[in-house]
Backbone as a chain_set.jsonl record, in Angstrom:
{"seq": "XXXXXXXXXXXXXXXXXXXXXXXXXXXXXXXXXXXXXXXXXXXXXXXXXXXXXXXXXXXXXXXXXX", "coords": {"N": [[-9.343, -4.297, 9.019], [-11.062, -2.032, 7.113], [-12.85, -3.039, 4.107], [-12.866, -0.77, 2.085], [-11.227, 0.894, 2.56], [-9.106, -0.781, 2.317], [-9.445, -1.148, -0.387], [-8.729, 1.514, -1.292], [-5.978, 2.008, -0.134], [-4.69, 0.235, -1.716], [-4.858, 1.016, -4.208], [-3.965, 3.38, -3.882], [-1.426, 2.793, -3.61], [0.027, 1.356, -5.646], [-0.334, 3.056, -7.467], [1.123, 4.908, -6.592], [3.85, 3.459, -6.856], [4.618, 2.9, -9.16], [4.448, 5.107, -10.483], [6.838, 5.966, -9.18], [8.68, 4.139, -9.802], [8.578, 4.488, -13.026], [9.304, 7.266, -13.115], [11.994, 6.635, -12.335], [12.883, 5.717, -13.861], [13.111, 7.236, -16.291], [14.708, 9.342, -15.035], [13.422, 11.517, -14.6], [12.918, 12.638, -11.902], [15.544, 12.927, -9.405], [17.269, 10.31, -8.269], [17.267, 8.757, -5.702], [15.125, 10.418, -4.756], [12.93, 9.478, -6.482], [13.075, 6.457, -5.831], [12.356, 6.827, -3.052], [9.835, 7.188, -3.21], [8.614, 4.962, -4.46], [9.007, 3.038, -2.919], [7.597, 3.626, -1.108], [5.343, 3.191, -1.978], [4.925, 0.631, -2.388], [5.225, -0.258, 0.084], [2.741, 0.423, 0.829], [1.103, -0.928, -0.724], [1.544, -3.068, -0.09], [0.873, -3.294, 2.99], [-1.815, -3.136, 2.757], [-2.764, -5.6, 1.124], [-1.542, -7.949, 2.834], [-3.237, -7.62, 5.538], [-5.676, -8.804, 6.006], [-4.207, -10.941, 7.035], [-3.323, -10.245, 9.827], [-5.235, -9.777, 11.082], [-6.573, -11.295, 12.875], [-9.113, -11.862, 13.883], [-9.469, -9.666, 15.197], [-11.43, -6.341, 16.396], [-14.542, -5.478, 14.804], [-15.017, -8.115, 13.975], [-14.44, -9.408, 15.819], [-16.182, -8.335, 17.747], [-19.413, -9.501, 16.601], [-18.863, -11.413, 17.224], [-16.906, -13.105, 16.145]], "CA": [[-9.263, -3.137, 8.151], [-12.225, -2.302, 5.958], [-12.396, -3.285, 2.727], [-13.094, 0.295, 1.389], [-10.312, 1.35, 2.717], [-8.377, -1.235, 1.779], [-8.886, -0.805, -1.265], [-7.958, 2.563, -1.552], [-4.503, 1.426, 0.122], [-3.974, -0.592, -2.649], [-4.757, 1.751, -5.491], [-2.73, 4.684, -3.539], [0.068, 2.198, -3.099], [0.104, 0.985, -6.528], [-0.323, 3.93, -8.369], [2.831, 5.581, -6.241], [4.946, 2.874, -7.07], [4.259, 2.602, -10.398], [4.713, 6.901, -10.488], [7.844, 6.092, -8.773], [9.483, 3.023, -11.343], [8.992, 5.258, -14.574], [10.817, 8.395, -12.584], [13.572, 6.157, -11.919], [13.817, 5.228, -15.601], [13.3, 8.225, -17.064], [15.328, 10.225, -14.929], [12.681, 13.057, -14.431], [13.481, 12.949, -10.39], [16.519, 12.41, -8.776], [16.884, 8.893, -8.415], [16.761, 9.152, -4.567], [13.284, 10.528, -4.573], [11.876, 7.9, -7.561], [12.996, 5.016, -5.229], [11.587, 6.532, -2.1], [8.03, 7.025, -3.816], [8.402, 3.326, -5.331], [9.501, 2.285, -1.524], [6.365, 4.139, 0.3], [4.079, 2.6, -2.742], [5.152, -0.438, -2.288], [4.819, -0.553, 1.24], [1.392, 0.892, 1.174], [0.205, -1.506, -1.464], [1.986, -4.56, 0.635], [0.004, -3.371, 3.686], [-3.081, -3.144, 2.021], [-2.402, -6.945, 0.897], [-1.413, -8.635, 4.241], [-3.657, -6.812, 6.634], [-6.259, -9.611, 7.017], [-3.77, -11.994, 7.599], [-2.633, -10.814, 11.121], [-5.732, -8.999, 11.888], [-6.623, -12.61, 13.957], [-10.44, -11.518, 14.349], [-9.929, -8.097, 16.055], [-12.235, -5.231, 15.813], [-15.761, -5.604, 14.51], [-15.333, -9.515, 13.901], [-14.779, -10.085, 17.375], [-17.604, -7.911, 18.946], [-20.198, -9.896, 16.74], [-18.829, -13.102, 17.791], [-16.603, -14.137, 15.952]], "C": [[-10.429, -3.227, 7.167], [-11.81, -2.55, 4.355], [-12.611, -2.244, 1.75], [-11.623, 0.728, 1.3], [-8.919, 0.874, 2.165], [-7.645, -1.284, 0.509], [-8.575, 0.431, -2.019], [-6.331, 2.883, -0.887], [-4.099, 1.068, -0.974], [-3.678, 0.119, -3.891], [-3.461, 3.091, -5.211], [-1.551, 3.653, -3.847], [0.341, 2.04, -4.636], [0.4, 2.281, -7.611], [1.445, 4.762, -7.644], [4.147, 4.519, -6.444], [4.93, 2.669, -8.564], [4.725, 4.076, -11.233], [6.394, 6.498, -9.919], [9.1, 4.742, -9.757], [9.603, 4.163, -12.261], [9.707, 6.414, -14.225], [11.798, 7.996, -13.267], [14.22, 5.87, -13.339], [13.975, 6.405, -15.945], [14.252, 9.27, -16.759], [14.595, 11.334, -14.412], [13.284, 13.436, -12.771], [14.88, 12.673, -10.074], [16.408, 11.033, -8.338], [16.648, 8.208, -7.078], [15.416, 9.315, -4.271], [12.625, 9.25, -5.242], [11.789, 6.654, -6.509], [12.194, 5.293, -4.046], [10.113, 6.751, -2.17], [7.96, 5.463, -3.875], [8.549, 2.601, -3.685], [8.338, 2.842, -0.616], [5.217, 3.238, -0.458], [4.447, 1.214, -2.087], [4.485, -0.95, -0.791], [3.552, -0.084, 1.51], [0.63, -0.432, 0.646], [0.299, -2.909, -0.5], [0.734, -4.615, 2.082], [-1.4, -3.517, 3.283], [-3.07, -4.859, 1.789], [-2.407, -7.624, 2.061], [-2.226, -7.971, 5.152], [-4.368, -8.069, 7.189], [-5.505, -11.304, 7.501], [-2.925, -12.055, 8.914], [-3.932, -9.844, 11.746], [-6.401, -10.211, 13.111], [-8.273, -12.205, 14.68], [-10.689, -10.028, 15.648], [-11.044, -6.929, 15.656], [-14.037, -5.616, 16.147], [-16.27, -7.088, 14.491], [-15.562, -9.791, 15.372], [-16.373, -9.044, 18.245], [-18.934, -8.181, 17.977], [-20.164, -11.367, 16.739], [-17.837, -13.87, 16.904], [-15.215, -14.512, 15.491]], "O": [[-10.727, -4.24, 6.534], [-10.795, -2.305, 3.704], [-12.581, -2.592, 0.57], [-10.969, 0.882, 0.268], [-7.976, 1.545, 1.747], [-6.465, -1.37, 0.168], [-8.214, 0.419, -3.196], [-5.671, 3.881, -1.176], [-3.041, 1.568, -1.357], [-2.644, -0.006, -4.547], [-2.546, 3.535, -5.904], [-0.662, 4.151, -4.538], [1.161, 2.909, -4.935], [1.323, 2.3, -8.425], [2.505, 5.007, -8.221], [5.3, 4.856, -6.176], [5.755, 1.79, -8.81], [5.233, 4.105, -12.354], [7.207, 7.042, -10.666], [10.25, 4.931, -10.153], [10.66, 4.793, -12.298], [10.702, 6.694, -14.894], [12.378, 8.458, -14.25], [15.367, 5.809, -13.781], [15.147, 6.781, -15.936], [14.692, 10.026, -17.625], [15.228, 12.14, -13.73], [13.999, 14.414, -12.55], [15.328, 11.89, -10.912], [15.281, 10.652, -8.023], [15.951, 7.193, -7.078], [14.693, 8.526, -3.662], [12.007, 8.323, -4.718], [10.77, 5.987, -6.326], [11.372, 4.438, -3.717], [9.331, 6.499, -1.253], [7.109, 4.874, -3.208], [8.039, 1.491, -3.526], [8.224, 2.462, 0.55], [4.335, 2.657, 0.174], [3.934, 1.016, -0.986], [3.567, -1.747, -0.597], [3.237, -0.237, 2.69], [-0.254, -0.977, 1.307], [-0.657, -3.641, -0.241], [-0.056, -5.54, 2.27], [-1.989, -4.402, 3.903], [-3.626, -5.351, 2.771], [-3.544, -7.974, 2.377], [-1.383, -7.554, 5.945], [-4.097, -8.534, 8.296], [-5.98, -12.313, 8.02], [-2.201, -12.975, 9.295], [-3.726, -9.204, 12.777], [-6.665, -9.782, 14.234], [-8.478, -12.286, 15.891], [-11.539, -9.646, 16.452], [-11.381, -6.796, 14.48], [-14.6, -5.899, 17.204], [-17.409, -7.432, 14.807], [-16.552, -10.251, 15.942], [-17.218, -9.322, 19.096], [-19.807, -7.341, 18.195], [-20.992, -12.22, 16.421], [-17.867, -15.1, 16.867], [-14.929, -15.692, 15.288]]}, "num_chains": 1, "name": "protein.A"}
């Protein structure tokens, strides 16, 4: 996964879970929605995080050797 990209995974992810916590406090959403923002961030930001640890040299690494 590139690392551009990556890190615009991380900032999307972060920023929607972070948008989705203060909901949940405040109440503004239904508390339903708040968690499933805070539950997509999360999982965006997590992927973003673990990616190069199962990418196992696929892609671009492997077709210049390595």
């Amino acid at each position: 996964m590139r690392e551009g990209f990556r890190a615009l995974l991380a900032s999307v992810g972060g920023i929607l879970l972070t948008l989705g916590i203060i909901r949940s406090i405040t109440g503004a959403w239904g508390l339903g929605t708040a968690l499933l923002i805070a539950l997509v961030g999360g999982t965006l930001a997590a992927i973003s995080f673990f990616a190069p640890f199962f990418s196992h040299g696929r892609g671009r690494d492997k077709a210049e050797g390595g």
